[in-house]
C-alpha positions in Angstrom: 0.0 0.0 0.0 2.0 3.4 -0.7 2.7 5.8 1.9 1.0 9.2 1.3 3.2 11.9 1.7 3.2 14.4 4.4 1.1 17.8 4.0 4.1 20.0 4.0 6.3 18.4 1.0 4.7 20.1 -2.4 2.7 18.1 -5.2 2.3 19.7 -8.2 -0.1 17.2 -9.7 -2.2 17.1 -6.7 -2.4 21.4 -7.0 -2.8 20.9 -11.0 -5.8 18.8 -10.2 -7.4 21.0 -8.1 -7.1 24.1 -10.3 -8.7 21.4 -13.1 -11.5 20.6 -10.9 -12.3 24.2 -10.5 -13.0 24.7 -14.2 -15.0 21.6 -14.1 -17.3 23.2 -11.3 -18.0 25.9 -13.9 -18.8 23.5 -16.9 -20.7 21.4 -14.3 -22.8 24.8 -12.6 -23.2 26.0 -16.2 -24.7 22.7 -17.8 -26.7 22.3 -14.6 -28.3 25.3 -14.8 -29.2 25.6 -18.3 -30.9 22.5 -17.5 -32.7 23.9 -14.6 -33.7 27.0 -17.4 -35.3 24.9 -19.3 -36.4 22.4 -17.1 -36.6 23.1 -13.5 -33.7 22.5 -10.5 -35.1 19.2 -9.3 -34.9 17.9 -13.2 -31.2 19.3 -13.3 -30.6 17.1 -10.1 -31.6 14.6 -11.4 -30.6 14.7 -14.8 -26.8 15.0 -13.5 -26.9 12.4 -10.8 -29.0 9.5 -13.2 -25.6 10.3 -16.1 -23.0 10.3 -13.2 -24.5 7.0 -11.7 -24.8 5.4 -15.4 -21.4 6.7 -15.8 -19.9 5.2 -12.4 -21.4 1.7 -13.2 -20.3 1.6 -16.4 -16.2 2.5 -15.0 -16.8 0.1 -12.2 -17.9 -2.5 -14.5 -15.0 -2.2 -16.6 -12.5 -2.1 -13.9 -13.9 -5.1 -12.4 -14.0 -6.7 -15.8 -10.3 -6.3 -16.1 -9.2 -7.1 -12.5 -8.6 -4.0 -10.9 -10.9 -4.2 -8.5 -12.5 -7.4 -7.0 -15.7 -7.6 -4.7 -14.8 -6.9 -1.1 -11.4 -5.4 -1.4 -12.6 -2.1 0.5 -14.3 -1.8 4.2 -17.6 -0.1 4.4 -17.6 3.5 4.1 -19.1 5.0 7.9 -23.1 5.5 7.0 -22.4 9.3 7.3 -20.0 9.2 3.9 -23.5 8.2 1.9 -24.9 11.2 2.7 -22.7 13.0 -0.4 -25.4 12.4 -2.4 -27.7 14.0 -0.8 -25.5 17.5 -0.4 -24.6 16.9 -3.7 -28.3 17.0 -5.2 -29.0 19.7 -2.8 -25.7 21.4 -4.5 -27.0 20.8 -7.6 -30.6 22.2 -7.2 -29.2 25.4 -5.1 -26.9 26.4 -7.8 -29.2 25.7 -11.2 -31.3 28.2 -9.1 -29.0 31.2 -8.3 -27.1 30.9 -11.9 -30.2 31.6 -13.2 -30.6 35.0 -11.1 -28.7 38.5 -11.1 -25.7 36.0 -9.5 -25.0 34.4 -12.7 -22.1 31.6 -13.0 -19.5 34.3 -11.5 -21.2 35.4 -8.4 -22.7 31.4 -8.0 -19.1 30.5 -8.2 -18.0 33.2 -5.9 -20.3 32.4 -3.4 -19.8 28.8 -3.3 -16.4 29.4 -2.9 -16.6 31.7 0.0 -18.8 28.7 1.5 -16.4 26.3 0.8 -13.6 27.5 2.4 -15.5 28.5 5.2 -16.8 25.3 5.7 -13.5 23.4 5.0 -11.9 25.8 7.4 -14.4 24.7 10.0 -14.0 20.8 9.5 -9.9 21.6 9.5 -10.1 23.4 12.9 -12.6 20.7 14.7 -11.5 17.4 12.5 -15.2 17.0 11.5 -15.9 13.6 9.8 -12.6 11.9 10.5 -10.2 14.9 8.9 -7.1 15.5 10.7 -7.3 18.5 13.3 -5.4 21.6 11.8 -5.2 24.9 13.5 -6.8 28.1 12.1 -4.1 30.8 11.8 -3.8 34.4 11.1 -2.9 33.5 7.5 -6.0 31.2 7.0 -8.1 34.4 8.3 -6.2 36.5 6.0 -6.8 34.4 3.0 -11.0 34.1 4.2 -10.8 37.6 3.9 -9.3 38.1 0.3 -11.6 35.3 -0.9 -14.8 37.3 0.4 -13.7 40.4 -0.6 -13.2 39.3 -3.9 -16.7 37.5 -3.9 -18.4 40.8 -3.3 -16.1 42.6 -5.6 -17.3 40.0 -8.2 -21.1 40.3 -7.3 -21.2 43.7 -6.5 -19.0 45.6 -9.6 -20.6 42.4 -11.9 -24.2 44.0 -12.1 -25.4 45.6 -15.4 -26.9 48.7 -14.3 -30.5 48.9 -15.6 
């Protein structure tokens, strides 16, 4: 089993990643809520959950196929990990709404960022659901405060004046 390396030593794939999966929260917000536009947020939920299940079995059929997973290899997940699904519908259905207000994709994206590191911030500090405690510091603060100012920057100088 490898060894994962210790927070302090730098991995550029692991930050490339994240950058990638930001762009990919845009495509998915965006789809989502032209869905919700012409559908409603509930059919947007469940549009992208029904293709990302079909999706998973399909992958998890293959790899099984192949060998690179077999049937029990894992222990359960704790009950509260299957409750992902349910934030992430919620997700969904929250942000097919406010893209199609005055927020738009930025301000969505802006805000869900400020809640994200928030909330991450939180879970760091108090190791909530199994994380590793980490201590808030003045630099954490300082970087919460950039990120919010430049949400409201984003929302606020982003309006069309009428």
């Amino acid at each position: 089993m490898p060894v994962p390396l210790p927070l302090d030593q730098p991995r550029p794939l692991v930050f490339l990643a994240a950058f990638a999966t930001g762009g990919l929260l845009t495509l998915m917000v965006h789809f989502n809520g032209e869905l919700a536009r012409y559908g409603n947020p509930l059919f947007s939920s469940w549009t992208a959950h029904g293709t990302g299940t079909v999706a998973a079995i399909v992958f998890l059929g293959l790899l099984y196929r192949r060998g690179r997973i077999t049937s029990g290899e894992r222990p359960p997940a704790p009950l509260w990990a299957y409750l992902g699904g349910i934030s992430g519908a919620a997700t969904v259905m929250l942000t097919s709404t406010a893209v199609n207000s005055p927020l738009a994709l930025a301000g969505t994206l802006a805000l869900g960022l400020s809640g994200q590191a928030i909330f991450s911030l939180a879970a760091d500090q108090w190791g909530l659901f199994g994380l590793a405690k980490r201590r808030l510091t003045g630099r954490n603060l300082a970087a919460l405060a950039l990120i919010l100012g430049g949400s409201a920057l984003i929302i606020l100088e982003g309006r069309i004046p009428a």
